[in-house]
Residue frames relative to the residue before (quaternion, step in Angstrom):
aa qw qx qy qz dx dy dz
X 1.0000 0.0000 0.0000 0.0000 0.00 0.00 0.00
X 0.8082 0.3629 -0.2135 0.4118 3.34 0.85 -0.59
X 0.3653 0.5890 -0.4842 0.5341 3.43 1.66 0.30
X 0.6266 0.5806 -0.2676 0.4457 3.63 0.63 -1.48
X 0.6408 0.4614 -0.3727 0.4875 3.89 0.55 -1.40
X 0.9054 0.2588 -0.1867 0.2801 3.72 0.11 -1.32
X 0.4930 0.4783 -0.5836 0.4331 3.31 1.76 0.63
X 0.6614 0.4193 -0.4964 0.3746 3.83 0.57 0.04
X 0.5057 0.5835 -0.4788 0.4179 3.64 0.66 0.20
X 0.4587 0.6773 -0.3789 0.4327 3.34 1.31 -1.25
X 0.8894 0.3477 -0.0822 0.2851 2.65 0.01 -2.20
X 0.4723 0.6606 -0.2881 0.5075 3.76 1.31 -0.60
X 0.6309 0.6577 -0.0777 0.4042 3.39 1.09 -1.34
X 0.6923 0.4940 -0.0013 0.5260 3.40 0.99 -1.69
X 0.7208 0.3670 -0.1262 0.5744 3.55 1.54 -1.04
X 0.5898 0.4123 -0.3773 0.5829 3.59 1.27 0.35
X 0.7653 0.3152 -0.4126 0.3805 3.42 0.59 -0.10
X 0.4675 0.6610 -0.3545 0.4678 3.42 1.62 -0.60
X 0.7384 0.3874 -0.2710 0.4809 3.69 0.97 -0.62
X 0.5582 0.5991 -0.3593 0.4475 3.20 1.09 -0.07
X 0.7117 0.4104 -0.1522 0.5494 3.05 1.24 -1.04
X 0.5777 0.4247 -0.4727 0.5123 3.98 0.56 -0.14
X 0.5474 0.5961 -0.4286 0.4017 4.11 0.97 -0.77
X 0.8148 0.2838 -0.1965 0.4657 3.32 0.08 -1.76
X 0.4693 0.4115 -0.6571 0.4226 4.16 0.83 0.57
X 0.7388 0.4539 -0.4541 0.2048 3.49 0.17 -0.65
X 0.6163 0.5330 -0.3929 0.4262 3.76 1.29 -0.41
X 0.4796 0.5286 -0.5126 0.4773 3.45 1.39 0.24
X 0.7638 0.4214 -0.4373 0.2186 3.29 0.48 0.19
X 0.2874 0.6888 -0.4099 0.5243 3.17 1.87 0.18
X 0.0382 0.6108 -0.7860 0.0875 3.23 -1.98 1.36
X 0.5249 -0.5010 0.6292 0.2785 3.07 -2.03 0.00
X 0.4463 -0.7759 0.4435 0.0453 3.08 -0.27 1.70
X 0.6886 -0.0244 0.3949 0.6077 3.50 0.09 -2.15
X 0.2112 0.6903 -0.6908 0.0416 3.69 -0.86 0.55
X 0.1254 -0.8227 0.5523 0.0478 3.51 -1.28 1.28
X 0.4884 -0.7930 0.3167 0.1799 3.22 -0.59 1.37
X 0.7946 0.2665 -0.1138 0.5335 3.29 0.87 -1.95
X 0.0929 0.8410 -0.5282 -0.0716 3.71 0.18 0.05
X 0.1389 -0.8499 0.5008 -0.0874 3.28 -0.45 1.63
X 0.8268 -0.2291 0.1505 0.4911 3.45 0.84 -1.09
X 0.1795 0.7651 -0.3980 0.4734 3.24 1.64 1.91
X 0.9014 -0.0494 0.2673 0.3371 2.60 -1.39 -1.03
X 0.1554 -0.8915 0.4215 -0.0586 3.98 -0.05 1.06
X 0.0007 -0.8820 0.4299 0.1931 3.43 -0.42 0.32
X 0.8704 -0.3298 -0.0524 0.3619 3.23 -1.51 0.41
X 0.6719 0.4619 -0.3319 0.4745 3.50 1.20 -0.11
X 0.4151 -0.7992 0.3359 0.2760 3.57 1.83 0.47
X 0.4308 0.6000 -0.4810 0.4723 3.24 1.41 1.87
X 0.3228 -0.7531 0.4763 0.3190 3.45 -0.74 1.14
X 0.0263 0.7904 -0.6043 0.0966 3.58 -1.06 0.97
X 0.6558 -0.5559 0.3089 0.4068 3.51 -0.67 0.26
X 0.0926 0.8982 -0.4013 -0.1538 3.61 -0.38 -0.29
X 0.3128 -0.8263 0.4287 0.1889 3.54 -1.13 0.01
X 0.3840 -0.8021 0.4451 0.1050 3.46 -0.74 1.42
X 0.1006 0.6975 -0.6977 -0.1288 3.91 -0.39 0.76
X 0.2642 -0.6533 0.7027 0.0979 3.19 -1.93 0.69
X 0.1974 -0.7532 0.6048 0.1669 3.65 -0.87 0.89
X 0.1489 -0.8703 0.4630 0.0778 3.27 0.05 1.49
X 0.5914 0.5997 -0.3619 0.3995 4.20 1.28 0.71
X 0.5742 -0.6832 0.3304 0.3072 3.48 -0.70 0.50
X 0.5585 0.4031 -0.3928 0.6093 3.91 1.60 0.82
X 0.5902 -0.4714 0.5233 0.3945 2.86 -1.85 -0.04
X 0.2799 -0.6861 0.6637 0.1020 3.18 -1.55 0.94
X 0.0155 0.6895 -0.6936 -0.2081 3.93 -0.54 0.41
X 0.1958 -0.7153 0.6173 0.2624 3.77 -1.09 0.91
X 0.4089 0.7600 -0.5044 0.0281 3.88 0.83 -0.24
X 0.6453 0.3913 -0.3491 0.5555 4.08 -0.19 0.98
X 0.5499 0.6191 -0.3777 0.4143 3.77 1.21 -0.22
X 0.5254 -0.6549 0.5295 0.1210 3.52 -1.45 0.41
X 0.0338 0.6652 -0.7457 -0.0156 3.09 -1.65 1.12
X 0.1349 0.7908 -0.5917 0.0796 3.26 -1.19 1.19
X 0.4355 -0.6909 0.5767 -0.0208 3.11 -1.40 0.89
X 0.1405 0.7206 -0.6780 -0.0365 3.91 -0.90 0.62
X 0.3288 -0.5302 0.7815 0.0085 2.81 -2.04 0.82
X 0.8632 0.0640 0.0882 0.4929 3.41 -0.71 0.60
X 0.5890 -0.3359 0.4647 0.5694 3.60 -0.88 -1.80
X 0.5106 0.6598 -0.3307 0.4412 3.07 1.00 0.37
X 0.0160 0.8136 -0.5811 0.0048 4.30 -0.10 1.01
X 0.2704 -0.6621 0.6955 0.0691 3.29 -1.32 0.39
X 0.1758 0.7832 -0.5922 0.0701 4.00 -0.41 0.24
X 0.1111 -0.7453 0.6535 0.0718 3.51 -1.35 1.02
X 0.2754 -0.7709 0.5461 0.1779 3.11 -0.83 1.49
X 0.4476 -0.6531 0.5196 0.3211 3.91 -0.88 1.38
X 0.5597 -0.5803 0.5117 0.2969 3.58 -1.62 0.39
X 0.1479 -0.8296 0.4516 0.2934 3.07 -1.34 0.24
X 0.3091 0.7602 -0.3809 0.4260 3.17 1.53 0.49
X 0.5823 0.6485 -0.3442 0.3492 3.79 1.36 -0.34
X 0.0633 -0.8362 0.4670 0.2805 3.77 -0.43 0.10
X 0.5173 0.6678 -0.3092 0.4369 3.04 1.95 0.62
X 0.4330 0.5354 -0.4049 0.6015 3.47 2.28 0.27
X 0.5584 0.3184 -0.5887 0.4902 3.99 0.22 0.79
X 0.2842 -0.6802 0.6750 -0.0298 3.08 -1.50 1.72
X 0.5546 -0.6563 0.4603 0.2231 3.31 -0.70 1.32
X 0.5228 -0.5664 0.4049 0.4919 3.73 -1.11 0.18
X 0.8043 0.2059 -0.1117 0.5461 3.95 -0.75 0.70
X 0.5082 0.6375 -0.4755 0.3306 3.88 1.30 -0.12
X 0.2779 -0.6826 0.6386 0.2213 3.20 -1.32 -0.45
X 0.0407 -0.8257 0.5601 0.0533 3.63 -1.80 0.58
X 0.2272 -0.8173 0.4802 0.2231 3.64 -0.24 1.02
X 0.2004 -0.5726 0.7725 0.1874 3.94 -1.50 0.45
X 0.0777 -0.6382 0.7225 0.2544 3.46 -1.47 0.52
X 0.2440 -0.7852 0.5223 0.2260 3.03 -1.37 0.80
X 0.0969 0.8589 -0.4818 0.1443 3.31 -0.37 1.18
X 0.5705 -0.7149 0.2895 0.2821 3.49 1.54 0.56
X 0.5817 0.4753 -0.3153 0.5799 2.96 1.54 0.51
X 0.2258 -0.8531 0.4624 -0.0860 3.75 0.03 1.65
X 0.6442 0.5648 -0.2657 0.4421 3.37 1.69 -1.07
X 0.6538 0.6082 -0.3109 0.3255 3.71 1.25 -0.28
X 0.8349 -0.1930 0.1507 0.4929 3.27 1.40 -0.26
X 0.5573 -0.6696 0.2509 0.4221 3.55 -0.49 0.12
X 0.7491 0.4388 -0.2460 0.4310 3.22 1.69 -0.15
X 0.3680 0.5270 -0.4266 0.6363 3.63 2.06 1.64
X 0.3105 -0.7888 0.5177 0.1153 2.88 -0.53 1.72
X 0.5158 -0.5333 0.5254 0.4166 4.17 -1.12 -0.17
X 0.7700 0.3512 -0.1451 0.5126 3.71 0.89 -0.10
X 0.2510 -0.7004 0.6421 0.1849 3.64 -1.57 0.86
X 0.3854 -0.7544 0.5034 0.1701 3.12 -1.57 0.24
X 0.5552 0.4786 -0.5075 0.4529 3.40 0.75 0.61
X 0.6612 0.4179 -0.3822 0.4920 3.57 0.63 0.33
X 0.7040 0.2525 -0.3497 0.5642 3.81 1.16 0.58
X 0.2571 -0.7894 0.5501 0.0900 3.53 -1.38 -0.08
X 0.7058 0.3136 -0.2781 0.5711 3.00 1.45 1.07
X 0.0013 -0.7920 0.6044 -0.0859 4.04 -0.41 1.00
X 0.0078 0.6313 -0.7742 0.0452 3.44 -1.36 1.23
X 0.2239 -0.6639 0.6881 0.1889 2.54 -1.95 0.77
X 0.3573 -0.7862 0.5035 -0.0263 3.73 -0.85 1.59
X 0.3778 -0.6135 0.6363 0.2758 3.87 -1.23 1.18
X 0.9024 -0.1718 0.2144 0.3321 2.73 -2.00 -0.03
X 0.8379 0.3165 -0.0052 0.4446 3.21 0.81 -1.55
X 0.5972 -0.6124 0.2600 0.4480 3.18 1.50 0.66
X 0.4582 0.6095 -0.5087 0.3998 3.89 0.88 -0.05
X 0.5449 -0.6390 0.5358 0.0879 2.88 -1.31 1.47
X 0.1934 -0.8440 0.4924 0.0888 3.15 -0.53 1.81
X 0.6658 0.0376 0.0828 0.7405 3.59 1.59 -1.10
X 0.1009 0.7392 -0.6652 0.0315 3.31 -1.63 0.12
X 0.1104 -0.7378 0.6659 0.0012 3.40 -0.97 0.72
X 0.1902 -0.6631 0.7222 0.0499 3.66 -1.49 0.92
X 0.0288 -0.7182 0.6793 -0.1479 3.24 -1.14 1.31
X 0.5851 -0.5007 0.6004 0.2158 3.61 -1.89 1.08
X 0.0111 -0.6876 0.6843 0.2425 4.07 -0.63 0.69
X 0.5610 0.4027 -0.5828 0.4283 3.94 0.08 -0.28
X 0.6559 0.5355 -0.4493 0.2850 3.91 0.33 -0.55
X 0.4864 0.6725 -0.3941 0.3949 3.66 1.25 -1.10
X 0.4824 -0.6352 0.6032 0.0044 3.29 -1.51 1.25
X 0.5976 -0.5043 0.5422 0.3074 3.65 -1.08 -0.05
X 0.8918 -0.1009 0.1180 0.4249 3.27 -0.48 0.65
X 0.4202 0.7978 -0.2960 0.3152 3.48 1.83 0.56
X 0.1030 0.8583 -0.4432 -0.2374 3.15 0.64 -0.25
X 0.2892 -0.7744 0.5213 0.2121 3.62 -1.35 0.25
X 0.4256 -0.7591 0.4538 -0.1916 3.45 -0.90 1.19
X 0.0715 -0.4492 0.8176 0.3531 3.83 -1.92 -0.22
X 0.1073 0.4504 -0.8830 0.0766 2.44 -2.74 0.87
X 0.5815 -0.7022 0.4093 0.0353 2.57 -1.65 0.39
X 0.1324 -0.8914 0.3250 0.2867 3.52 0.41 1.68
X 0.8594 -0.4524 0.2171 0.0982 2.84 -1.82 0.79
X 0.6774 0.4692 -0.1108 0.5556 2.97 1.37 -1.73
X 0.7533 0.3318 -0.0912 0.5604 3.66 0.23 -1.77
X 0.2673 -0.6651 0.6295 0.3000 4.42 0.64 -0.49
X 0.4706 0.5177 -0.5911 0.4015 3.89 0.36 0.01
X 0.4128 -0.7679 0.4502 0.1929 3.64 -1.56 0.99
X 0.0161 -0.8473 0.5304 -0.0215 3.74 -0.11 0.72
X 0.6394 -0.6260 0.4304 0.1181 3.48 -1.59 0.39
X 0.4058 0.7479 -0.3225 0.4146 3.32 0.13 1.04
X 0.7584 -0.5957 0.0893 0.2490 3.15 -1.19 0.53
X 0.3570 -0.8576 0.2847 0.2367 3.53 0.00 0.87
X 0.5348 -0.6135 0.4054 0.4162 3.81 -1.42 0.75
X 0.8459 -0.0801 -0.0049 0.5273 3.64 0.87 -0.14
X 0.5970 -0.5585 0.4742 0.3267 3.74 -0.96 0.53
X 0.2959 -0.7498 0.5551 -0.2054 3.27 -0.75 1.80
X 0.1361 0.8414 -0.5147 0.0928 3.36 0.80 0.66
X 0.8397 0.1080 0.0798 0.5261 4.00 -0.96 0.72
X 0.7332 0.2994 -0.2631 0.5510 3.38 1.35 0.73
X 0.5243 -0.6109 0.3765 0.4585 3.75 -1.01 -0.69
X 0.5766 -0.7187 0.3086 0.2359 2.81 -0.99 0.62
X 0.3820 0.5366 -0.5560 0.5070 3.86 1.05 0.63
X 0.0537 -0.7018 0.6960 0.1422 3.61 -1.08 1.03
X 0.6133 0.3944 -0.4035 0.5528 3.83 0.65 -0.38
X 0.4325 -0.5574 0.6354 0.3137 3.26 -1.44 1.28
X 0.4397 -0.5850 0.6181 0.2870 3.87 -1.87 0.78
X 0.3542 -0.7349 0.5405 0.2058 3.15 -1.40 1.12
X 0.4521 -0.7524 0.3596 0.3166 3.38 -0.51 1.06
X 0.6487 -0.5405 0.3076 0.4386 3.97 -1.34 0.84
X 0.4487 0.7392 -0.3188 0.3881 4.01 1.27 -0.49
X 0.7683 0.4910 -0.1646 0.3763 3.15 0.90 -1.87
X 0.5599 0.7611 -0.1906 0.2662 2.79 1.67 -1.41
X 0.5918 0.6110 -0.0292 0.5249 2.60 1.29 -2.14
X 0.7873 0.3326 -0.3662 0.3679 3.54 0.20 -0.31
X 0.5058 0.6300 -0.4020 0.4308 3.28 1.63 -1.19
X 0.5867 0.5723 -0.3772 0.4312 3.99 1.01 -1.14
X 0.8701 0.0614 0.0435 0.4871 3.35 0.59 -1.09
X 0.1513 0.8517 -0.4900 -0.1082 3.22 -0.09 0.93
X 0.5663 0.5584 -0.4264 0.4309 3.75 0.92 0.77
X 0.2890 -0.8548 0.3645 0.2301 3.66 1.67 -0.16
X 0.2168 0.7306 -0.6040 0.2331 3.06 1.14 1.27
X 0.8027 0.2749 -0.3897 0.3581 3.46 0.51 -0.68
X 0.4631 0.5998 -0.5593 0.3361 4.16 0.99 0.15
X 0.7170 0.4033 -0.3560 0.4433 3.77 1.30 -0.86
X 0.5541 0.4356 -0.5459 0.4530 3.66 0.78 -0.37
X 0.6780 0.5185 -0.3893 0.3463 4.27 0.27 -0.95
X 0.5783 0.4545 -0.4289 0.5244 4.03 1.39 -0.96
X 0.3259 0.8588 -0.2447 0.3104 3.49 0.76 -0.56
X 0.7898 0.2934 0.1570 0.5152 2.65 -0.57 -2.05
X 0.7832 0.2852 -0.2628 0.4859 3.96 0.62 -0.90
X 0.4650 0.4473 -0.5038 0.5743 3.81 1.34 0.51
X 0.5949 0.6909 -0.2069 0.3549 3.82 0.26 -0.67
X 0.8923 0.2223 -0.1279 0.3716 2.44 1.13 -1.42
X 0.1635 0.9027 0.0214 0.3974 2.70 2.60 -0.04
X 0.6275 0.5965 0.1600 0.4742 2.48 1.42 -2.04
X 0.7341 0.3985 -0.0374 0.5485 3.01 0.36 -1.91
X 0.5377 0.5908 -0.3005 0.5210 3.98 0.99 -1.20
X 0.8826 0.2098 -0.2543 0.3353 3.62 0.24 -1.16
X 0.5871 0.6037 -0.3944 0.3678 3.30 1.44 -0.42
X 0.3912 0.5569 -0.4468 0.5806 3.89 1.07 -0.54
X 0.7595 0.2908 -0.4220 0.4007 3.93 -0.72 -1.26
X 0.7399 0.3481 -0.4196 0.3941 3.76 0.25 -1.15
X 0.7866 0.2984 -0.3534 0.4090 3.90 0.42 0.02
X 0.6314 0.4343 -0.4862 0.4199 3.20 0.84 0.71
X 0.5704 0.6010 -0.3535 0.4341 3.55 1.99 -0.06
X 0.5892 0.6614 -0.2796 0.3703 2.99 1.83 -0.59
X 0.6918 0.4837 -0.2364 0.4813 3.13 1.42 -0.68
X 0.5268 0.4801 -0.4984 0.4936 3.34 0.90 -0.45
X 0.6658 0.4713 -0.4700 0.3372 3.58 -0.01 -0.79
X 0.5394 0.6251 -0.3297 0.4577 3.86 0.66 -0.80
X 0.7827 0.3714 -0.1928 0.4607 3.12 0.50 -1.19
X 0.4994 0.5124 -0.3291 0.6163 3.97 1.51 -0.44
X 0.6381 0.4205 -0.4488 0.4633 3.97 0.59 -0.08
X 0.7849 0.4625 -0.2669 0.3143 2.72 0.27 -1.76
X 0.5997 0.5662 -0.3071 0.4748 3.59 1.03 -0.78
X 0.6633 0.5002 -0.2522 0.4962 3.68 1.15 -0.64
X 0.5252 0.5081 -0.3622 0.5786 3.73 1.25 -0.47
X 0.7146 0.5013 -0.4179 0.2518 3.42 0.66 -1.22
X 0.5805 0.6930 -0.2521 0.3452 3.34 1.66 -1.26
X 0.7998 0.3594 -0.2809 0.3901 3.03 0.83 -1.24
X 0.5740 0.5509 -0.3908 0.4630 3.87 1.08 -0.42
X 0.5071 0.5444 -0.3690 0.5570 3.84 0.98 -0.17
X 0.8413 0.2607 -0.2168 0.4210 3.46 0.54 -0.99
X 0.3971 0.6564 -0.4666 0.4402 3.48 1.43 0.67
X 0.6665 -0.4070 0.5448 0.3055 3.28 -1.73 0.48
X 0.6211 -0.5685 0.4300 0.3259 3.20 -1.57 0.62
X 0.5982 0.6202 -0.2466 0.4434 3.16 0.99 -1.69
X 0.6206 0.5216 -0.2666 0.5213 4.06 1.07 -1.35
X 0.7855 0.4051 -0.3355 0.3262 3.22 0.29 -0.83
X 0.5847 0.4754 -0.4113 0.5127 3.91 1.64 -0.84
X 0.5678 0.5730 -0.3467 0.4786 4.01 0.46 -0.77
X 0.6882 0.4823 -0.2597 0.4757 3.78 0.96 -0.93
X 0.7652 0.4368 -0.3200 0.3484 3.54 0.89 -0.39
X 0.6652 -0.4827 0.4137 0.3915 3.57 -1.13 1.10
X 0.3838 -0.6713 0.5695 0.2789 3.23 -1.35 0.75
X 0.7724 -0.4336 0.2870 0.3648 3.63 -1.26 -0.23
X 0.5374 -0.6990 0.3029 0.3617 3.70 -0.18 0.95
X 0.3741 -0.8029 0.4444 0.1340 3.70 -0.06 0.75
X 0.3976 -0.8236 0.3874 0.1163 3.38 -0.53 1.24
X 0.7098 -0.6217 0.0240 0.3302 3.60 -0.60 0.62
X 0.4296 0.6992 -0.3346 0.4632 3.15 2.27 -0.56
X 0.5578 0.6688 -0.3228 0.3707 3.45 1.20 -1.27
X 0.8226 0.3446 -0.2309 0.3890 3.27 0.57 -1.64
X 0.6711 0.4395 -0.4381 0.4057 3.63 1.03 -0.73
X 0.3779 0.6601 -0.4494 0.4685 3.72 0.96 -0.14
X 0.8606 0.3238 -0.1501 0.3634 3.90 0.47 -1.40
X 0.5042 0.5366 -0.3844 0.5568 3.25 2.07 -0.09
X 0.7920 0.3327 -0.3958 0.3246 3.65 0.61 -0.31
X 0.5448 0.5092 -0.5177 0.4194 3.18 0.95 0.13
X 0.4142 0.6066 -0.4858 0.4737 4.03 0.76 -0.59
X 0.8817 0.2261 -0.2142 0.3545 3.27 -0.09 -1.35
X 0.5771 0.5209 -0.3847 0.4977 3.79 0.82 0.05
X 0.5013 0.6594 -0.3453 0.4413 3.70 1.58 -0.50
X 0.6231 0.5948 -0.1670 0.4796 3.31 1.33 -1.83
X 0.7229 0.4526 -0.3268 0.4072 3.68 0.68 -0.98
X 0.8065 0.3626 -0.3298 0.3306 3.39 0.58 -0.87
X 0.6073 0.6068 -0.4416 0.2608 3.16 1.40 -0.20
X 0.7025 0.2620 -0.3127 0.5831 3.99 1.48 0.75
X 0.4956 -0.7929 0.3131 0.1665 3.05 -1.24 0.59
X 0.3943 -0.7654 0.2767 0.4268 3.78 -0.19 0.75
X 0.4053 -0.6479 0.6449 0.0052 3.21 -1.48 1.12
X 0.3593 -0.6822 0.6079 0.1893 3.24 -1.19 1.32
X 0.4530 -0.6716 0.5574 0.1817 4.04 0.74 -0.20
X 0.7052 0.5724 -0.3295 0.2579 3.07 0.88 0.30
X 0.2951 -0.8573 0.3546 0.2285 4.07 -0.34 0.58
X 0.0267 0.8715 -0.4874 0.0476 3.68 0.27 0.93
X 0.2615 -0.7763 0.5732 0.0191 3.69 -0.53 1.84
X 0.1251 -0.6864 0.7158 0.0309 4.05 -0.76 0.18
X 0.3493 -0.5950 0.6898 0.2196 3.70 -1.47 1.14
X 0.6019 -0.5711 0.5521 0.0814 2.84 -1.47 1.08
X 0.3452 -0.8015 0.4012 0.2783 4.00 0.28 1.06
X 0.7843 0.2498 -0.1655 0.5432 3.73 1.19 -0.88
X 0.6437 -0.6295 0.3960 0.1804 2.85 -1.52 1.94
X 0.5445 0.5971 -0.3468 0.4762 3.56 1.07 -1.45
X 0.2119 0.6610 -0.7195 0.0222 3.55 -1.73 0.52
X 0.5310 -0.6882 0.4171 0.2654 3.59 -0.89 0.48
X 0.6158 0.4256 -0.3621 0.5554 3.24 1.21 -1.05
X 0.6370 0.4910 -0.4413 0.3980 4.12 0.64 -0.05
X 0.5475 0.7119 -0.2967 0.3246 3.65 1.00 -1.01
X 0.2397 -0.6512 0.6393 0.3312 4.07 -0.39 1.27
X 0.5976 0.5815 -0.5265 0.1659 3.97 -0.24 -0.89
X 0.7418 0.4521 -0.2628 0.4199 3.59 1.17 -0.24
X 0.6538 0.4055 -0.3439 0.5384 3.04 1.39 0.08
X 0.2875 0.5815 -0.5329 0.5433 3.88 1.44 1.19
X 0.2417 -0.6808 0.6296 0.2857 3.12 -1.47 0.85
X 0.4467 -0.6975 0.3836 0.4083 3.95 -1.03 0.40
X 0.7010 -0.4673 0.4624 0.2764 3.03 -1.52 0.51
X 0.4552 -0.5812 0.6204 0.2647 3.74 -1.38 0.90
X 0.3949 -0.6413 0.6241 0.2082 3.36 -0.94 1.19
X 0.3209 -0.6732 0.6500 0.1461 3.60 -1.07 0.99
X 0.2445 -0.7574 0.6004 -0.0780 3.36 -1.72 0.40
């Protein structure tokens, strides 16, 4: 009984921490998306007051519920942190969705009014359960624009994604407003007569070419040289006696060879006899033949009895 009690503790055990741990991977996927500072005449929230606000983006492919997570803010040595409800069924962030807090120091309006603003700090994390800093972003408030908001995108020049101010407020969405032109389009805009895609298919068939002919005639030789080196072995490792008996006789001069062609061909003649080629039929003196005769082609008669 008591093996039985403490494998279900075990096992109870093992599933509380295993959930604990599949939860706080998913708030690793949670970032600070977009977070506008000066809001002047933008973006509004439900009580139709412009206030700063703050975009998370659940950048994984599950729901993420953040209810019991942290938002905090410092000033100095000095932090402020609002701890999100969990009583909300609007704190489960779709896969790739997005959710905005305004921070406007006003906590009693709902779960999505933070207890803090954000032009009086210059630093915002968002915090698991246990307060570990999941993201965080540091920002310049005298630098903040009207109605600017800052953001990732992706810079232009280098394509690497950095933080910074945005071409336009992107609420509840991503933050590329210009659709990317793909690397294709580009490519054509560069060329649009395709002289240089046919000189480049070219050039990489050509060279192609050139690449494989070198390997097969330099593979060709190595192999030669793997014989010839292998002939060498094995005549070295011949007997003397093998090795005189192995060598080519002396090159034979031309009297020699026409001398050995006529005997060949006088060999060939006698080896059949000569035929006049001629076909000579004779009549047969008797008319009678069997294979003419009808009496054999009679069947015989049953002998009676």
């Amino acid at each position: 009984m008591m093996k039985r009690l403490l494998l279900l503790l075990c096992l109870a055990g093992a599933a509380a921490f295993g959930g604990g741990t599949a939860y706080a991977q998913g708030l690793k996927d949670i970032r600070i998306n977009e977070v506008l500072v000066d809001n002047q005449t933008s973006y509004i929230d439900d009580h139709g007051n412009h206030v700063g606000w703050i975009e998370l983006h659940n950048t994984g492919y599950s729901n993420v519920n953040i209810g019991g997570a942290y938002l905090t803010v410092r000033r100095g040595d000095a932090t402020r942190t609002y701890r999100i409800p969990k009583n909300d069924a609007r704190t489960l962030i779709a896969p790739q969705g997005y959710v905005i807090f305004f921070a406007d120091s006003s906590s009693n309006r709902g779960t999505f009014h933070t207890n803090f603003v954000l032009d009086e700090t210059g630093y915002l994390a968002f915090m698991d359960q246990g307060k570990n800093v999941v993201d965080s972003i540091v920002y310049d408030v005298k630098a903040q624009l009207p109605d600017v908001s800052i953001g990732w995108t992706d810079d232009p020049e280098t394509g690497a994604e950095t933080f910074g101010p945005l071409a336009g407020i992107t609420p509840m969405q991503a933050n590329e407003i210009e659709e990317k032109m793909p690397a294709s389009e580009k490519f054509r805009l560069r060329d649009p007569s395709g002289g240089v895609m046919a000189l480049t298919a070219m050039s990489v068939v050509f060279s192609a070419l050139v690449l494989l002919y070198l390997i097969f005639k330099n593979l060709g030789r190595l192999m030669v040289r793997a014989s010839v080196k292998k002939e060498q072995k094995a005549v070295a490792a011949m007997p003397e006696a093998a090795k005189t008996a192995a060598k080519p006789d002396q090159e034979l001069i031309g009297e020699e060879i026409a001398a050995i062609a006529i005997a060949l061909r006088r060999y060939e003649e006698d080896m059949h006899d000569i035929e006049s080629h001629i076909l000579t039929i004779n009549r047969v003196a008797r008319a009678y033949s069997p294979w003419s005769s009808k009496i054999y082609g009679l069947n015989n008669q049953p002998v009676r009895k």
